[in-house]
Residue frames as a rotation matrix with the C-alpha (Angstrom) as fourth column:
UNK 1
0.120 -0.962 0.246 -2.80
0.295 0.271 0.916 -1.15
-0.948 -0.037 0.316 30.25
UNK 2
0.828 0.119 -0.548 -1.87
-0.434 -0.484 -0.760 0.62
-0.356 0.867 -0.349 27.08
UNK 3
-0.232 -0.743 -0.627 0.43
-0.964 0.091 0.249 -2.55
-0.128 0.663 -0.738 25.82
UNK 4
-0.120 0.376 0.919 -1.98
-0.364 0.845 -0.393 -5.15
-0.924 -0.381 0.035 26.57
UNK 5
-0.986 -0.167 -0.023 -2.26
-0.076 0.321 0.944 -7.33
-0.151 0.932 -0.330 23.88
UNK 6
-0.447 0.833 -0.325 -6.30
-0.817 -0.232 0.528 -7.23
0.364 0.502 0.785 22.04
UNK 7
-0.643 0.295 0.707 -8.58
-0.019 0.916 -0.400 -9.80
-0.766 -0.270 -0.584 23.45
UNK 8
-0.940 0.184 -0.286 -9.91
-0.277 0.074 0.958 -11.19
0.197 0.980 -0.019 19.50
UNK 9
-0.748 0.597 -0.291 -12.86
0.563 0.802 0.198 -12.54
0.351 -0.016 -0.936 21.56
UNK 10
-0.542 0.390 -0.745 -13.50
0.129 -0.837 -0.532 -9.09
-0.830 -0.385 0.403 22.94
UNK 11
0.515 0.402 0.757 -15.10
0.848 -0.108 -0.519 -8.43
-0.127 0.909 -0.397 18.74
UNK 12
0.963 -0.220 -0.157 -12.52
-0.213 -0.975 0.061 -5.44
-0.166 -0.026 -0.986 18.95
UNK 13
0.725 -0.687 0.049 -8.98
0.453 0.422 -0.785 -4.79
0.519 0.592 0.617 18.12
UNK 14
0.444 0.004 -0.896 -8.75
0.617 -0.726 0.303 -1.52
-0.650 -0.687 -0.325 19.93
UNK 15
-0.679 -0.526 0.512 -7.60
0.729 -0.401 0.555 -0.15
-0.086 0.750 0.655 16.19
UNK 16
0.056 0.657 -0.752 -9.15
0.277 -0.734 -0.620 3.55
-0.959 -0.174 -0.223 16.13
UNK 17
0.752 -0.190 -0.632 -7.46
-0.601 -0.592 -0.537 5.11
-0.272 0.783 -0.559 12.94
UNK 18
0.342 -0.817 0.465 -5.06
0.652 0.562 0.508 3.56
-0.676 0.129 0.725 10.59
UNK 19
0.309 -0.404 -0.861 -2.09
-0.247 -0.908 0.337 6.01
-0.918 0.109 -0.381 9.40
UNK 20
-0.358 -0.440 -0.823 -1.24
-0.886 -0.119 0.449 3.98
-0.296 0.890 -0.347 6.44
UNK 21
0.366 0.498 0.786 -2.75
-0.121 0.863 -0.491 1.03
-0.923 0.084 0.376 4.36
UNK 22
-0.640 -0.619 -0.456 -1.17
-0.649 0.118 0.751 -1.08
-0.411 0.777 -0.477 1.71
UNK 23
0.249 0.913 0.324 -2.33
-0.473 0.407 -0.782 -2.77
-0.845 0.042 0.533 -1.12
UNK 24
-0.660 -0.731 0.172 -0.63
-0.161 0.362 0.918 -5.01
-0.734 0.578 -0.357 -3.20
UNK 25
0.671 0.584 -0.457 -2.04
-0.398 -0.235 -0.886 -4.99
-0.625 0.777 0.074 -7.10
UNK 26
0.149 -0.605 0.782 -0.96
0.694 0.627 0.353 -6.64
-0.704 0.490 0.514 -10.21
UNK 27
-0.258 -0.054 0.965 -1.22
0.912 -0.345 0.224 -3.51
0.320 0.937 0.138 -12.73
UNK 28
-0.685 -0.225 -0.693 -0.33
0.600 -0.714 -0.361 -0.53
-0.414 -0.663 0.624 -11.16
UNK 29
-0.964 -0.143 -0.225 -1.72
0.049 -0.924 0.380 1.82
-0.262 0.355 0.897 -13.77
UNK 30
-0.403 0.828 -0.389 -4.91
0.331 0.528 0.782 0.21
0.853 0.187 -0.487 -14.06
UNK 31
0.132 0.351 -0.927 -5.23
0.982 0.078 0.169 0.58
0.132 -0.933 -0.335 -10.05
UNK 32
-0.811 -0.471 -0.347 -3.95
0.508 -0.861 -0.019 4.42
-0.289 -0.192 0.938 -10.45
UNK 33
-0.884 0.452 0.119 -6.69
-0.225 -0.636 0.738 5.34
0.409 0.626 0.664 -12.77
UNK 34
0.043 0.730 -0.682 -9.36
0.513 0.569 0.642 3.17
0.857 -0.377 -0.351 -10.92
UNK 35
0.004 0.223 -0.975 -8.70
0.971 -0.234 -0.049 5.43
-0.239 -0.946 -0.217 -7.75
UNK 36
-0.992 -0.034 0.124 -7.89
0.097 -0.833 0.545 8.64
0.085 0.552 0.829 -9.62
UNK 37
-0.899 0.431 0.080 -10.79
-0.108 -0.394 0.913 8.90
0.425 0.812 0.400 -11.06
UNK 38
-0.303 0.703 -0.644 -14.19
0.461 0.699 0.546 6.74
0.834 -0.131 -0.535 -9.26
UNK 39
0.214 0.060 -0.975 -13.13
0.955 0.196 0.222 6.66
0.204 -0.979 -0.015 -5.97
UNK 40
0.670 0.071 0.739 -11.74
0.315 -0.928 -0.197 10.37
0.672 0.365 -0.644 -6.10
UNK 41
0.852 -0.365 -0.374 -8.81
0.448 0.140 0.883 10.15
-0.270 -0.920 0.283 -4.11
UNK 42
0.696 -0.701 -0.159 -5.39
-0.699 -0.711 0.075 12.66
-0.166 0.059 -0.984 -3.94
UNK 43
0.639 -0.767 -0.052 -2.44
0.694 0.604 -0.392 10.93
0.333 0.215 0.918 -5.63
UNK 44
0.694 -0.665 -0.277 0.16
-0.010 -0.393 0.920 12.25
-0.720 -0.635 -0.279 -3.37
UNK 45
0.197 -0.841 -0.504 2.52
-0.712 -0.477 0.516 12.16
-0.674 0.257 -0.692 -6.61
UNK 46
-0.096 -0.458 -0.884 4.15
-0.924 0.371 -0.092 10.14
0.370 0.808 -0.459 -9.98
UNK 47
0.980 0.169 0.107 4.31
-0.199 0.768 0.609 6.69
0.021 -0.618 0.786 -9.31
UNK 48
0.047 -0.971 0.236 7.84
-0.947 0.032 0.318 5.40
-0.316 -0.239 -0.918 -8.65
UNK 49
0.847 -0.246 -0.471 9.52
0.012 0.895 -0.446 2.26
0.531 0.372 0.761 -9.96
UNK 50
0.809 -0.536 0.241 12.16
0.000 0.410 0.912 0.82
-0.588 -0.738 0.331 -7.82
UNK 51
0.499 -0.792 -0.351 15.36
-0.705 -0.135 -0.696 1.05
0.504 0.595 -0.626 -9.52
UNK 52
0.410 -0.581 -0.703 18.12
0.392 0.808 -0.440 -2.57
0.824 -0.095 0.559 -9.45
UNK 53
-0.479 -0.877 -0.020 20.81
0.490 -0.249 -0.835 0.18
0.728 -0.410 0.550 -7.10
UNK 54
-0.319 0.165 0.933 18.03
-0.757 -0.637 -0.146 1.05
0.571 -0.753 0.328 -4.50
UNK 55
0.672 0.727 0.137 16.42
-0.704 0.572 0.421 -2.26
0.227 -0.380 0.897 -3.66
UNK 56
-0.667 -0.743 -0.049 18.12
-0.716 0.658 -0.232 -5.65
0.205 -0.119 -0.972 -2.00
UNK 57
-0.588 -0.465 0.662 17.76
0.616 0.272 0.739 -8.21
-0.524 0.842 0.127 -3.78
UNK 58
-0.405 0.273 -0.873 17.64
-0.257 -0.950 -0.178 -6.94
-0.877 0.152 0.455 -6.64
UNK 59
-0.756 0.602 0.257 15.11
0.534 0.340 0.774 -9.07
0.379 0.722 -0.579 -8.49
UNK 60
-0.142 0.874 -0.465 12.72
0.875 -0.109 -0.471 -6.88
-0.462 -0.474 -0.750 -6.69
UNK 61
-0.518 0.036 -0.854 13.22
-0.050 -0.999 -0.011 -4.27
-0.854 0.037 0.519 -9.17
UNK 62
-0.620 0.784 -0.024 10.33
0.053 0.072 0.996 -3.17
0.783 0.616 -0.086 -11.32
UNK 63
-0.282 0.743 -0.607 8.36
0.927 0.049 -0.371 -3.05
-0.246 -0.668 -0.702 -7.93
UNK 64
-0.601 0.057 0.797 6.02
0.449 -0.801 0.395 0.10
0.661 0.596 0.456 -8.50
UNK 65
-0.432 0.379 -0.818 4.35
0.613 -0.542 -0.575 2.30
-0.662 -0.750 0.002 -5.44
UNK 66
-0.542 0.107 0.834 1.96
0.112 -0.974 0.198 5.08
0.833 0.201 0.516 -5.50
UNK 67
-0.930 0.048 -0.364 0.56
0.365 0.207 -0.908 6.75
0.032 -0.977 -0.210 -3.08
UNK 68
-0.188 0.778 0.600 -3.03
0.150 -0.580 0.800 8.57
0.971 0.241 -0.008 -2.35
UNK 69
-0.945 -0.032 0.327 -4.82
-0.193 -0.751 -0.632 10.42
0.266 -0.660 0.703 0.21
UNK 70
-0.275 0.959 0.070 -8.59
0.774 0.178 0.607 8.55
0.570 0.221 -0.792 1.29
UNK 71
0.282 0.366 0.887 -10.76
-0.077 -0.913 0.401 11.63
0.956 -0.181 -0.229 2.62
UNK 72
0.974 -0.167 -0.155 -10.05
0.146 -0.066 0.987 10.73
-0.175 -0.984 -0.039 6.38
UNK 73
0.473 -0.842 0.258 -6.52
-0.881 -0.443 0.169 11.84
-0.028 -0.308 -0.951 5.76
UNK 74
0.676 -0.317 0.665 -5.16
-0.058 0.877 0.477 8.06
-0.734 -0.361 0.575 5.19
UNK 75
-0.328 -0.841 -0.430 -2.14
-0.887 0.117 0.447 6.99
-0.326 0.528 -0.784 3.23
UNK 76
0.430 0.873 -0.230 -2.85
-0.727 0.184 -0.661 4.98
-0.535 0.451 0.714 0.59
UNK 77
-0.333 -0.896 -0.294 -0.15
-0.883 0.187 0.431 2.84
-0.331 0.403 -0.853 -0.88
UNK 78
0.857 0.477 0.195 -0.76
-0.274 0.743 -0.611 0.62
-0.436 0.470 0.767 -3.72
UNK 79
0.027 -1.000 -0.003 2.04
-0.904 -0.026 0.428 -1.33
-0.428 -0.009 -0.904 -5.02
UNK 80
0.886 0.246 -0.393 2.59
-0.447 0.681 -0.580 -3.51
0.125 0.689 0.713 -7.81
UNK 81
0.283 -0.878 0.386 5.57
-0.679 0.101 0.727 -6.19
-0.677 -0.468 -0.568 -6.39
UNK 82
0.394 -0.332 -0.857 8.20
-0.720 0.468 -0.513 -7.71
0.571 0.819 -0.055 -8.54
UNK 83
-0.064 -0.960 -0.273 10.30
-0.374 0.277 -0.885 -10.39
0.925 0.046 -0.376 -7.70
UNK 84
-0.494 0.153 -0.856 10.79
0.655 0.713 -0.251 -11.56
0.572 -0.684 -0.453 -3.96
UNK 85
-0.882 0.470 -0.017 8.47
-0.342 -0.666 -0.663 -8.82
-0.323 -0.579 0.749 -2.90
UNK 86
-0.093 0.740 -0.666 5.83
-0.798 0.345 0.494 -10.60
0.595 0.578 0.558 -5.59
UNK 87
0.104 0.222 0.970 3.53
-0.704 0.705 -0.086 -13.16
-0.702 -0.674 0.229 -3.92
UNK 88
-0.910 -0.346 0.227 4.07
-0.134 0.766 0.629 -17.04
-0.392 0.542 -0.743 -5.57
UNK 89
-0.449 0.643 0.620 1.83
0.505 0.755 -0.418 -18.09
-0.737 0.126 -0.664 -8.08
């Protein structure tokens, strides 16, 4: 059945490849240069800062993204959330 739902007791997920993986970070630029550089991974571009007129609500601006490339071809997305995108505490 190719919508069955994983059996967790099976020790599988049935997850082959994963097209994209987030990663939530307090200090973007810290985490930019820490993959940049170690880990050697493709920054797919600038980071980005959310702007007040793109985001709802808009205490979530200041949220910051980048992205990267790990060698298997994954999307990388690290992201430094503000506001109600920011876990409590």
């Amino acid at each position: 059945m190719a919508n069955a739902v994983p059996d967790p007791s099976a020790g599988t997920i049935g997850l082959d490849t994963a097209a994209h993986v987030g990663m939530s970070v307090s200090d973007l630029d810290r985490s930019v240069a820490f993959y940049r550089a170690p880990a050697g991974l493709d920054f797919l571009g600038p980071a980005y800062t959310f702007r007040t007129e793109e985001v709802s609500p808009p205490d979530v601006a200041g949220t910051e993204v980048a992205y990267f490339t790990d060698p298997d071809g994954t999307n990388l997305e690290i992201i430094a959330p503000r506001g109600g995108f920011a876990r409590p505490g």
